[in-house]
LUMLUMDO-818269 format. One line per field, with one value per residue (C-alpha): residue in three letters; x, y, z; residue number from 1. Coordinates in steps of 0.02 Angstrom, whole numbers, plus 32768, in hexadecimal, padded with zeros to 4 digits. Example, Ala and Ser with C-alpha at 12.3 -4.5 7.8 and 13.67 -1.06 7.14 Angstrom:
type = [ALA_SER]
c1 = [8267_82AC]
c2 = [7F1F_7FCB]
c3 = [8186_8165]
seq = [1_2]
This chain:
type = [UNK_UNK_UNK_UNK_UNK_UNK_UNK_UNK_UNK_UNK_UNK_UNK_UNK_UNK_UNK_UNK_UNK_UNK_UNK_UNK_UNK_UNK_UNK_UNK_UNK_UNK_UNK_UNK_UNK_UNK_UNK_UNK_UNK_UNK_UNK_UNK_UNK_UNK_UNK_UNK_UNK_UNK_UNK_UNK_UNK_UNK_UNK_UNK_UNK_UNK_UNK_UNK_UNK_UNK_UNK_UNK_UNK_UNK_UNK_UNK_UNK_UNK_UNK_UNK_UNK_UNK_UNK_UNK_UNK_UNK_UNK_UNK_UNK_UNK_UNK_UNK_UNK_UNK_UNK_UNK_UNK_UNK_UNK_UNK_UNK_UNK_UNK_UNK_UNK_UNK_UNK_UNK_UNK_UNK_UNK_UNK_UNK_UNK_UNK_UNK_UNK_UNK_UNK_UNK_UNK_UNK_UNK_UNK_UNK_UNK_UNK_UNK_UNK_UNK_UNK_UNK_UNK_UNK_UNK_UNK_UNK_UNK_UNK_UNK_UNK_UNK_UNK_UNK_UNK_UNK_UNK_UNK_UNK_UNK_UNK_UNK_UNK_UNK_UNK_UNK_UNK_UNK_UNK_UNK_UNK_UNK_UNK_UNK_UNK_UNK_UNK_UNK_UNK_UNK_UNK_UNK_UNK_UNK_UNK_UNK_UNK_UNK_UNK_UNK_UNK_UNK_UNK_UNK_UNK_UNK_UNK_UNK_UNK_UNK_UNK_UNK_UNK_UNK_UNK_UNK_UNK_UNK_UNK_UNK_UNK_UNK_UNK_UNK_UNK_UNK_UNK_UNK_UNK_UNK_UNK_UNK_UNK_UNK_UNK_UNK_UNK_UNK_UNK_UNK_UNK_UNK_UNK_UNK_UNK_UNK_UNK_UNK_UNK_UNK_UNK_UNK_UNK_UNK_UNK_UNK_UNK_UNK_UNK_UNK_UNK_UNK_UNK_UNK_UNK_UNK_UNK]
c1 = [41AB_4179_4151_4155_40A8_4039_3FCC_3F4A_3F68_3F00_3F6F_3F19_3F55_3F18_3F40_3F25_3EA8_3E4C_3EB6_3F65_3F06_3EFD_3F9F_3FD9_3F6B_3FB2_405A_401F_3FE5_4088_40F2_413A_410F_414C_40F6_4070_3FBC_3F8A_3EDE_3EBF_3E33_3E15_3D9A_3D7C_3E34_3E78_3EC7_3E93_3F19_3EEE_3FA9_3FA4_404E_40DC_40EC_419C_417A_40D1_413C_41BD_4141_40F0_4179_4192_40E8_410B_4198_4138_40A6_413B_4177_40CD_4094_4144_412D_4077_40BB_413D_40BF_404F_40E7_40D1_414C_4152_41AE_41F7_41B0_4123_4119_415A_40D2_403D_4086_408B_4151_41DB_4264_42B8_434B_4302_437F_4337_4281_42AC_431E_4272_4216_426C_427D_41BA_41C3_4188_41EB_4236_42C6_42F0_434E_4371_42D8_426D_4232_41E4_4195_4105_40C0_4011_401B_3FC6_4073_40DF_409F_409E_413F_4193_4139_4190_423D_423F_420A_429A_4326_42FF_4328_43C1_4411_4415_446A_44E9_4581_4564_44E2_4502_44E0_4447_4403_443F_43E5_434F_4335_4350_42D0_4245_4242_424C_41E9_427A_42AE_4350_4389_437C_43C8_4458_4489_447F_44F1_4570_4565_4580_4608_459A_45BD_463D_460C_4663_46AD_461F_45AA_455B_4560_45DD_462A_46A1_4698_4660_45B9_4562_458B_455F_44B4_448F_44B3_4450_43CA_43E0_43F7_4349_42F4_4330_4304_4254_4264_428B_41FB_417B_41AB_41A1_4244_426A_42FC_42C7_42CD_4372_43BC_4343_43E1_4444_43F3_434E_42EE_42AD_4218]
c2 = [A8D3_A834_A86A_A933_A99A_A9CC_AA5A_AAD3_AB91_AC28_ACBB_AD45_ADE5_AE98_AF0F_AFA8_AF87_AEE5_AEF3_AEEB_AE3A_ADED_AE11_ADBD_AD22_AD05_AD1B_AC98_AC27_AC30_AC16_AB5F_AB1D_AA6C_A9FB_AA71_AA7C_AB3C_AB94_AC43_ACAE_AD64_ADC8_AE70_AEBB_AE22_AD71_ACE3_AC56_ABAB_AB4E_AA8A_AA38_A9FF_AA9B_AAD0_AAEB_AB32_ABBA_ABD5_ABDE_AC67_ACCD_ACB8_AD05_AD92_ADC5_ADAE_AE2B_AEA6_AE7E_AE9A_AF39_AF81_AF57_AFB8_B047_B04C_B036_B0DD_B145_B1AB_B1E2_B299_B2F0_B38E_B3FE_B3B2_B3DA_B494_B4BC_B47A_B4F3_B57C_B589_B592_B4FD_B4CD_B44D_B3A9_B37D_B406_B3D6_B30F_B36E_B3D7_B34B_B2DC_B361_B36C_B2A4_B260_B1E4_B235_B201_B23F_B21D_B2AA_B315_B280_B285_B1F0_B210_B1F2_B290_B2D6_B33E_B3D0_B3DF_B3BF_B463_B4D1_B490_B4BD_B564_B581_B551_B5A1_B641_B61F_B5EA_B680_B6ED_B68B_B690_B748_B73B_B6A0_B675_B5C2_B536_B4D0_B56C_B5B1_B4FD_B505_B5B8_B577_B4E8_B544_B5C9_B561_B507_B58A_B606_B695_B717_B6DB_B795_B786_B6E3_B6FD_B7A7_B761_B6C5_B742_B7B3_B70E_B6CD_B633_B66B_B6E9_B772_B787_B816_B809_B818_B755_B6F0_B658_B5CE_B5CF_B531_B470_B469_B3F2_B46E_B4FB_B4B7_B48F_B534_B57F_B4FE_B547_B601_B5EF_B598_B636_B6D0_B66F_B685_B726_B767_B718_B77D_B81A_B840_B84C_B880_B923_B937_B902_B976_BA10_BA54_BA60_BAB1_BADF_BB85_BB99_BB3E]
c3 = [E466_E4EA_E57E_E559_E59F_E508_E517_E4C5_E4D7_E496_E472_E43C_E3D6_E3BF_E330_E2EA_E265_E22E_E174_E1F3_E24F_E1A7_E179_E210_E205_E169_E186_E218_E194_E13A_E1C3_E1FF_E2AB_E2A2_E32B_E336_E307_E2E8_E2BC_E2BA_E29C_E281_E304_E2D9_E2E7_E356_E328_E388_E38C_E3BE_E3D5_E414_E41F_E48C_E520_E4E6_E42E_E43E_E4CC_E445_E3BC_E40D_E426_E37C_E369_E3BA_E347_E2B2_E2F1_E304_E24E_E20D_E25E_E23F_E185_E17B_E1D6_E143_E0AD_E117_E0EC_E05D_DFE5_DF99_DF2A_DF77_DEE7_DF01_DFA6_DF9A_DF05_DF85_E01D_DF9B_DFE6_DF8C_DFA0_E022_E04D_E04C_E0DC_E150_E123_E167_E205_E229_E20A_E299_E318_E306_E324_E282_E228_E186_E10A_E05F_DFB8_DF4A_DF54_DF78_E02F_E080_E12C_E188_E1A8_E177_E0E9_E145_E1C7_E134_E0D6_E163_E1A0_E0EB_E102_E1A4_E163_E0C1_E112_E196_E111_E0B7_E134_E167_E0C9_E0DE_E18D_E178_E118_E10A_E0CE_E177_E1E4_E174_E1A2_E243_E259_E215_E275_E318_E2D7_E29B_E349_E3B5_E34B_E34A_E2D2_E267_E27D_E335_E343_E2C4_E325_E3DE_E3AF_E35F_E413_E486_E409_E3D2_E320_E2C6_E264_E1C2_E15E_E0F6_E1A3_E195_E21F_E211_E274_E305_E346_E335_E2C8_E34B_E3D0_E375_E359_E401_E43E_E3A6_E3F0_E488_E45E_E405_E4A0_E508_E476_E485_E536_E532_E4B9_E522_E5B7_E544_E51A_E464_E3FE_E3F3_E4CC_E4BF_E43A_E46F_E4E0_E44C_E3CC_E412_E465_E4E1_E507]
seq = [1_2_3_4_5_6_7_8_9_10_11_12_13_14_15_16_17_18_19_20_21_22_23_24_25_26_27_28_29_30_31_32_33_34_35_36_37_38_39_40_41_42_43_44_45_46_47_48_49_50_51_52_53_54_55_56_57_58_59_60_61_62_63_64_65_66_67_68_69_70_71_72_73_74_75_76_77_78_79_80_81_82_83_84_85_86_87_88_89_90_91_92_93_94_95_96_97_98_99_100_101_102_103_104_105_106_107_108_109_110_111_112_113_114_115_116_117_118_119_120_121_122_123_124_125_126_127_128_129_130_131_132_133_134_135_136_137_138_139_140_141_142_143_144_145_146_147_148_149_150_151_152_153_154_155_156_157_158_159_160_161_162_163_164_165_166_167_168_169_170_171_172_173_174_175_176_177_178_179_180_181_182_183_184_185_186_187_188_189_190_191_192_193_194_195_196_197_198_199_200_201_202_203_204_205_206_207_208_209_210_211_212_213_214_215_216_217_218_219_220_221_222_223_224_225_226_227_228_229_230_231]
């Protein structure tokens, strides 16, 4: 260490909360910096690090530092997850169950982090958007189950409705017409083609029915030349 620069540096870092700064200053305190003196202190929902030592460790060290703020605000953001039962979750929408794989799938789209085991569901959505969203998609499987041959393309139905806001009916009928999906003996909708594809064109489908309602014309406008009177 002869003849190597020493210095003092004041590194200072802001979090969330003043609970996530303690964390951190004692995950400081834990930590080793060999060759280095460091004192930290807690203002408000900032830590104030004083770091004297050689130049090169005390620029390592805080790089160091920087990780560890990372490691502890990404383990608080884990702990704010909450974990619900699916039945749970169902009884307080006052809907009846759904797929706990296409409550996490609606869950993402809508950006929030969501995972689930069994009919556990771990996410980190408020529980106010988790009840209305299993409102939406029970409604929407419901009617989906009526219109498609298949689990993946009831889900894949639903999905597409619940984001765009469509009629399962409507959606189920136009993919049959444009050859997105095949309609059965039986008259449900089923697939033709890769399931990744077909759900981006369902996505896509929906996105356009939307579309299409908005600028006033529904189902009804285009079937009226078929069955109806005149106006």
């Amino acid at each position: 260490m002869s003849g190597e620069r020493l210095e003092k540096r004041v590194v200072t870092f802001q979090f969330p909360d003043r609970d996530s700064a303690e964390r951190f200053l004692r995950a400081v305190e834990r930590s080793k910096a060999p060759g280095l003196d460091v004192m930290g202190q807690v203002k408000g929902n900032r830590v104030v690090l004083k770091i004297f030592g050689p130049h090169a460790t005390a620029k390592d060290y805080t790089r160091r530092l920087v990780e560890l703020k990372r490691t502890v605000v990404s383990e608080i953001e884990d702990e704010r997850e909450v974990r619900l039962h699916l039945s749970t979750i169902c009884r307080e929408a006052g809907a009846p169950k759904v797929p706990p794989d296409l409550l996490v799938e609606a869950l993402r789209r809508r950006g929030y982090e969501a995972r689930h085991k069994g009919p556990w569901i771990t996410t980190d959505a408020p529980m106010s958007e988790i009840k209305e969203l299993v409102r939406e998609l029970a409604e929407a499987y419901r009617e989906a189950r009526v219109h498609a041959a298949s689990e993946p393309v009831r889900k894949m139905i639903t999905l597409a409705c619940v984001e765009h806001d469509v009629d399962p009916f409507d959606l189920a009928l136009e993919a049959v017409d444009r050859g997105i999906l095949r309609e059965r003996e039986d008259g449900k909708a089923a697939l033709v083609k890769d399931p990744e594809e077909t759900e981006r064109e369902l996505m896509e489908l929906a996105e356009e029915l939307k579309s299409r309602r908005e600028r006033g014309r529904t189902l009804a406008d285009l079937l009226e030349p078929f069955g109806g009177g005149e106006r």
